[in-house]
C-alpha positions in Angstrom: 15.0 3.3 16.3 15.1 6.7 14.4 12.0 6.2 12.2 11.0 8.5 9.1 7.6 7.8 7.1 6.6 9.4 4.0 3.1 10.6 3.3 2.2 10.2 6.8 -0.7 12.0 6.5 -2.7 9.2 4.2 -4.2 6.4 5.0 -0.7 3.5 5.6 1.1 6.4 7.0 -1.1 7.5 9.9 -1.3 4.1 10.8 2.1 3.8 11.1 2.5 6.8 13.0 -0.1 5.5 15.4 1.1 1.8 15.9 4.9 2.9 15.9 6.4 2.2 19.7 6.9 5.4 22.2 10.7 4.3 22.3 11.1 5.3 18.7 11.7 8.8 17.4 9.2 8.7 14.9 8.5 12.0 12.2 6.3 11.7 9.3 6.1 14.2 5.9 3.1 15.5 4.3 2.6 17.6 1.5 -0.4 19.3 2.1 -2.7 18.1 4.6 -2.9 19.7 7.8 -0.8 18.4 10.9 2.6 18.2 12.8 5.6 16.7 10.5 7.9 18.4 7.9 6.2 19.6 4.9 7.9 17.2 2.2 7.5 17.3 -1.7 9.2 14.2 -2.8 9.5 15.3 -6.6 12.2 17.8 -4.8 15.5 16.2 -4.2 17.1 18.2 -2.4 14.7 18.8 -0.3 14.2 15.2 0.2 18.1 14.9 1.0 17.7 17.8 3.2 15.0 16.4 5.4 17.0 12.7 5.7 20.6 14.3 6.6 19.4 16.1 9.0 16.6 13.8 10.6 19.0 11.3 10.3 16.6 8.0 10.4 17.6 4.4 10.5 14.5 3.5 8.5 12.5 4.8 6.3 9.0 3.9 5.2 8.1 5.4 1.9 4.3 5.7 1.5 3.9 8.7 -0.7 2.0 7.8 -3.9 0.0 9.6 -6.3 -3.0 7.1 -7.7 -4.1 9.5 -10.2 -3.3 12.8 -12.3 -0.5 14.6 -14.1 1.8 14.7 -11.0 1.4 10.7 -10.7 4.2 9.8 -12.6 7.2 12.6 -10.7 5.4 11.5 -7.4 5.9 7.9 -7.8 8.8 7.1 -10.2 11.2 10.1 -9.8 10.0 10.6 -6.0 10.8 7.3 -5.3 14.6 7.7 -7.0 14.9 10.3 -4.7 13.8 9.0 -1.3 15.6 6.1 -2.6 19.0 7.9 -3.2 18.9 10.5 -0.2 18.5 7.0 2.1 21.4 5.3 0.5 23.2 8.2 1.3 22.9 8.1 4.8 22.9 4.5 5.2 19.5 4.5 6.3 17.2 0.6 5.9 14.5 1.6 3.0 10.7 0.2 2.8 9.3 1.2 0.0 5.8 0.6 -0.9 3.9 -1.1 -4.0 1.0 -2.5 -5.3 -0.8 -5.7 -6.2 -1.3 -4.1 -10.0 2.2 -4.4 -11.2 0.8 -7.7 -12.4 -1.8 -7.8 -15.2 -4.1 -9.9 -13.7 -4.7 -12.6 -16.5 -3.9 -15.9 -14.7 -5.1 -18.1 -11.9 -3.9 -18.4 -8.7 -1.0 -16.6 -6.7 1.6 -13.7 -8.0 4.7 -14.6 -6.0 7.5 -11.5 -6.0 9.7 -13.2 -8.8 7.0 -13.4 -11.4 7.7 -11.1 -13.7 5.5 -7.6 -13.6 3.2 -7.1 -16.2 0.9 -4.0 -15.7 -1.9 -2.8 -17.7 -2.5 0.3 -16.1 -0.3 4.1 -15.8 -0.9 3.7 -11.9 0.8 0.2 -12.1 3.2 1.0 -14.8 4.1 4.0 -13.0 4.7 1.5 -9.5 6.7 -1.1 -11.4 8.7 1.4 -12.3 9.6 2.9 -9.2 10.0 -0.6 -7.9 13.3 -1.2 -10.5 14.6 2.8 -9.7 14.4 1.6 -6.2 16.5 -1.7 -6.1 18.2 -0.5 -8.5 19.6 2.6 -6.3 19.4 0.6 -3.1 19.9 -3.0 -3.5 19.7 -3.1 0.0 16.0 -2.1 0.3 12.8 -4.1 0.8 9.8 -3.3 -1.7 6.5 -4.3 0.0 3.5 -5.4 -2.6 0.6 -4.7 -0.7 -3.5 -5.2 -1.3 -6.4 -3.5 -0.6 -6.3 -1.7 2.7 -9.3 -1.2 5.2 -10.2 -1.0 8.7 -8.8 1.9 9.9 -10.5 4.4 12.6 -11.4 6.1 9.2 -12.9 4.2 6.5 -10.6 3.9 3.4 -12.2 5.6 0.1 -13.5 2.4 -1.0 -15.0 1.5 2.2 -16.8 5.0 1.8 -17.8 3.8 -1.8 -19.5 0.0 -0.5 -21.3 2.3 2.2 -22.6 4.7 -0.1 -24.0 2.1 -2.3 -25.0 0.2 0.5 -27.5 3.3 1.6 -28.6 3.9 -2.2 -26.4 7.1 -2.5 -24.3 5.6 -5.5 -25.0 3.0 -8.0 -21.4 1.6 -7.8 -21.0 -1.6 -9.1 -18.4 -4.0 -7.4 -16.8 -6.6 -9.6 -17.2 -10.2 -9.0 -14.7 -11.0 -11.2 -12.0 -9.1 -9.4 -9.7 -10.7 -7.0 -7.7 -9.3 -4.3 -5.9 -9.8 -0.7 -7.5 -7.4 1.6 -5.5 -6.5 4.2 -6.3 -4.3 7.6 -4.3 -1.5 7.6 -3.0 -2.3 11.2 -1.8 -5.8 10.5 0.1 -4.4 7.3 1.5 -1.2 9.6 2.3 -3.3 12.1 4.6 -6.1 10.1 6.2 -3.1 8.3 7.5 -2.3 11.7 8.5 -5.6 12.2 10.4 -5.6 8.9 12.2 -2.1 9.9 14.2 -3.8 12.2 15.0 -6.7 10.1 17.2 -6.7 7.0 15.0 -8.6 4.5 15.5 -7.6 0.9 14.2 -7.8 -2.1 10.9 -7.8 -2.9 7.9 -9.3 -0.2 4.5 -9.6 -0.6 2.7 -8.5 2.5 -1.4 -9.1 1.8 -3.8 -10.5 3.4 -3.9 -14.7 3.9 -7.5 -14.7 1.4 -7.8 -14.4 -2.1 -11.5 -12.5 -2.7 -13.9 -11.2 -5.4 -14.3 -7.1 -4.9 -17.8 -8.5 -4.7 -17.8 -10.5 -2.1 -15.5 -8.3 0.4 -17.7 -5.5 -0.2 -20.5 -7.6 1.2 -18.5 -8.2 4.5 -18.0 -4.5 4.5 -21.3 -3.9 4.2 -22.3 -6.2 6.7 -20.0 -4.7 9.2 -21.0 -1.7 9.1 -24.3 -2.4 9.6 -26.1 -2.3 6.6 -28.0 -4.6 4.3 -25.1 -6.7 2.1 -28.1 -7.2 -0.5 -27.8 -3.8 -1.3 -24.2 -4.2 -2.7 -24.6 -4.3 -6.9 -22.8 -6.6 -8.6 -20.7 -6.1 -11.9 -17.8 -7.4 -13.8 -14.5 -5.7 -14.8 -14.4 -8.2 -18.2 -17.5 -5.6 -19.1 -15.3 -2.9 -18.9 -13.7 -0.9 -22.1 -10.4 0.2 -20.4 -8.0 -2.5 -19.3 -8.4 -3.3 -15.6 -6.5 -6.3 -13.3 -8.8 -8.8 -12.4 -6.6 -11.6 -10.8 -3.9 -9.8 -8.0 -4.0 -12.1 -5.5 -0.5 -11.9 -3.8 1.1 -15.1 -2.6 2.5 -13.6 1.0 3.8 -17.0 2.4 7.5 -15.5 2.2 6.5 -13.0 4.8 4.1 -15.1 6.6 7.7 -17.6 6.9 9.7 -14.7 8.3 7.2 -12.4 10.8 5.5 -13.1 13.8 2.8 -10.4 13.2 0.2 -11.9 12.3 -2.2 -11.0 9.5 -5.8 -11.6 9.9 -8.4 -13.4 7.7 -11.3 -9.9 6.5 -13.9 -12.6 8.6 -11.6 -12.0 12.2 -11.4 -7.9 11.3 -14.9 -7.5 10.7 -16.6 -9.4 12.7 
């Protein structure tokens, strides 16, 4: 397997670098963080179908995403068109990463991938609509709604906020009233591998098997990394002025029917 990974220097990539098998030929892009890999702007296309006719992969895994800023849009809708295209060109399987907030949040229970996307924020605009460009240029590929990431060798940013808060060095408020799938990063790296050599398409929902308040997981985190979970403040996103998701819980049973990795409980990760 000839694999290619985008943004391979953030926090998905990485892992994916690092759980990939030594039989693979494995490169990964970055942008501009330090390290081995082509430098790769994704807003380029040529560039982008450059790297992919030379490199040659039979998957790639497309991680790049801009969260925030003026760039966020190019990176994550036209970007994707054109990792998107240059694959299709070459035949190559596509993954390509989304979110949890394509869906507004405003209703109980499980989002399952044919409900219809309704975000409420530019990041999950901006990710619904690279999740059309990309079916629509590559029927063939598989888009991957994902969760919360954590428990890496490096804590994820918002792990890095819970501790903070936990040792009184931010007054950050985690919402009770916010509910997610956390998933740990290797169990999501590791099923994306799984799915490279399989020919799902579509959309799948790849999350973690329990539905939780912010509140509540940053307490686990908290726990785990040894400091006092009291310490956590609580809030609520309904407080908020600007729009926020509250309810993205991702029903994942379609990929939990399919793969044999197996995606662990936050309870098992941290304990």
């Amino acid at each position: 397997m000839r694999l290619l990974v985008t943004g391979a220097s953030g926090y998905l990539g990485s892992a994916l670098l690092g759980a990939a098998p030594a039989t693979w030929e494995v490169a990964g892009t970055r942008l501009s963080a330090p390290g081995d890999g082509p430098v790769l702007d994704v807003r380029d296309e040529g560039a982008v179908r450059r790297l992919l006719a030379v490199f040659r992969p039979d998957c790639v895994i497309h991680t790049a995403y801009v969260q925030h800023g003026p760039a966020m849009r190019d990176v994550n809708v036209a970007g994707s068109r054109n990792v998107a295209g240059a694959a299709t060109a070459i035949g190559a399987r596509l993954l390509h990463m989304s979110t949890d907030v394509v869906f507004n949040g405003e209703r109980k229970g499980l989002w399952r991938e044919d409900d219809e996307t309704s975000p409420i924020t530019d990041y999950g605009r901006s990710k619904a609509d690279a999740e059309r460009e990309v079916l629509r240029i590559a029927p063939d590929a598989l888009v991957v709604r994902t969760s919360l990431l954590y428990g890496g060798a490096v804590p994820a940013p918002h792990e890095r906020l819970v501790l903070d808060a936990a040792d009184g060095r931010s007054e950050t408020r985690f919402f009770t009233d916010e509910i997610r799938c956390p998933i740990a990063v290797a169990d999501l790296a590791a099923a994306l591998l799984e799915l490279a050599g399989r020919r799902d398409r579509g959309v799948m929902h790849v999350a973690g098997p329990v539905a939780i308040s912010r509140h509540a997981f940053a307490r686990m985190l908290a726990r785990a990394g040894g400091r006092d979970p009291q310490r956590v403040r609580a809030g609520r996103s309904a407080d908020l002025d600007g729009p926020r998701p509250r309810n993205c819980a991702l029903d994942s049973s379609r990929a939990r029917s399919v793969l044999t990795t197996a995606v662990r409980e936050p309870k098992e990760v941290l304990r």
